[in-house]
C-alpha positions in Angstrom: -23.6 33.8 24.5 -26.5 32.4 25.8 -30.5 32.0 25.0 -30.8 34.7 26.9 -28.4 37.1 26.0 -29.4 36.3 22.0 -33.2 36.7 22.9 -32.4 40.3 25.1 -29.9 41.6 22.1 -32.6 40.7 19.5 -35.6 42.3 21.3 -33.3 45.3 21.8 -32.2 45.7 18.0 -36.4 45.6 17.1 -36.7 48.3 19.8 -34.4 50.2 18.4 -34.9 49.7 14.7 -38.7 50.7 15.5 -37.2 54.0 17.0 -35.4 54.7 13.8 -38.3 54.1 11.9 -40.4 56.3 13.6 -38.1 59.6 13.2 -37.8 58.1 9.4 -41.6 58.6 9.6 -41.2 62.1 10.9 -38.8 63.4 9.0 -40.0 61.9 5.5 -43.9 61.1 5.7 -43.8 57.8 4.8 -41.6 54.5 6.0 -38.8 53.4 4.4 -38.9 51.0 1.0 -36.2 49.1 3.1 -34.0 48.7 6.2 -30.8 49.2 4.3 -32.6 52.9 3.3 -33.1 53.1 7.3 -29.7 52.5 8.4 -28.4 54.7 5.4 -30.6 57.7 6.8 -30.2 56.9 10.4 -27.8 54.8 11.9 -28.8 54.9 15.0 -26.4 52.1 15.9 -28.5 50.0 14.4 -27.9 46.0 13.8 -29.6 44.6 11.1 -28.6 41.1 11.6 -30.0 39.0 14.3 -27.7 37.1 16.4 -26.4 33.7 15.3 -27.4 30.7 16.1 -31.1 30.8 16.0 -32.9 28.8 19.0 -35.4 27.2 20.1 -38.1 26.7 17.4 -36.5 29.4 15.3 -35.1 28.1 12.1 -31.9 30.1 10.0 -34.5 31.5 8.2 -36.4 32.8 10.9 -33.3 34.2 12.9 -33.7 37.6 10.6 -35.6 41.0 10.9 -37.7 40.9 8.1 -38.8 43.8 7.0 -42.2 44.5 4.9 -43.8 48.0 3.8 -47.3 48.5 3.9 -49.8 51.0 2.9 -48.0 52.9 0.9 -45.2 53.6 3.1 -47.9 54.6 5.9 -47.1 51.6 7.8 -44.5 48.3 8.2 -44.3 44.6 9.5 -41.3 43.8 10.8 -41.3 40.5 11.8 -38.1 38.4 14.4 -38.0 35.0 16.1 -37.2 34.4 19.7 -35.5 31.4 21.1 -37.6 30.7 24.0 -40.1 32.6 27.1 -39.0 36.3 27.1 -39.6 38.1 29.9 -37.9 41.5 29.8 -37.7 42.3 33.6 -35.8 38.8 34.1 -33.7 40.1 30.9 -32.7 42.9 33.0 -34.3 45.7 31.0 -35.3 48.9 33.1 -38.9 48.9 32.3 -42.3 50.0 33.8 -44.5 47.4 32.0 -43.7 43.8 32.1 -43.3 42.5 28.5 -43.3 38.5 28.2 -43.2 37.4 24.7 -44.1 33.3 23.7 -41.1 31.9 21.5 -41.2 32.4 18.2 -41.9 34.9 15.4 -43.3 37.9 16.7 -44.1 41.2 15.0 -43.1 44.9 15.2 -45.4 47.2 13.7 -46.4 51.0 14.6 -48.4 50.2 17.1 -46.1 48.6 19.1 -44.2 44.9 19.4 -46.6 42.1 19.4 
């Protein structure tokens, strides 16, 4: 398991837990209070641990999805570190806009992944 292949899987698993959240949002009006409610609801295949070890600049701590509700359940922080430079047409991902991400945290939200 490389950098790579940690920083590919953990970019993936925020995609996907976004998805879920969104047809919680659809279904239910409101986000869930947690991601254990999520995965309950909808387990889309959904991983809700990062993978091990963290890199880079990312401490234990920070090697987590972390998970906030916001507004009342209208929207949601969820927040994940990455090892080092992500660049997700390097990482192999079949997409039609090239998404680089800085190590570090970074943050998912309903807007997008930022």
């Amino acid at each position: 398991n490389s950098v790579d292949y940690r920083d590919t899987k953990r970019y993936l698993e925020v995609r996907t837990i976004r998805v879920a959240l969104e047809i919680y949002f659809d279904d239910n009006k409101k986000y869930p209070e947690n991601l254990e409610n999520l995965k309950k609801e909808l387990d889309l295949g959904i991983n809700l641990l990062a993978p091990l070890p963290a890199d880079g600049t990312c401490s234990e701590s920070d090697n987590s999805y972390k998970y906030a509700l916001l507004n009342n359940g209208k929207s949601y922080n969820l927040s994940f570190c990455l090892g080092q430079l992500f660049n997700g047409k390097e990482a192999g991902l079949n997409v039609d806009i090239i998404i680089i991400l800085a190590p570090g945290i970074h943050i998912a939200d309903p807007s997008g992944i930022k």
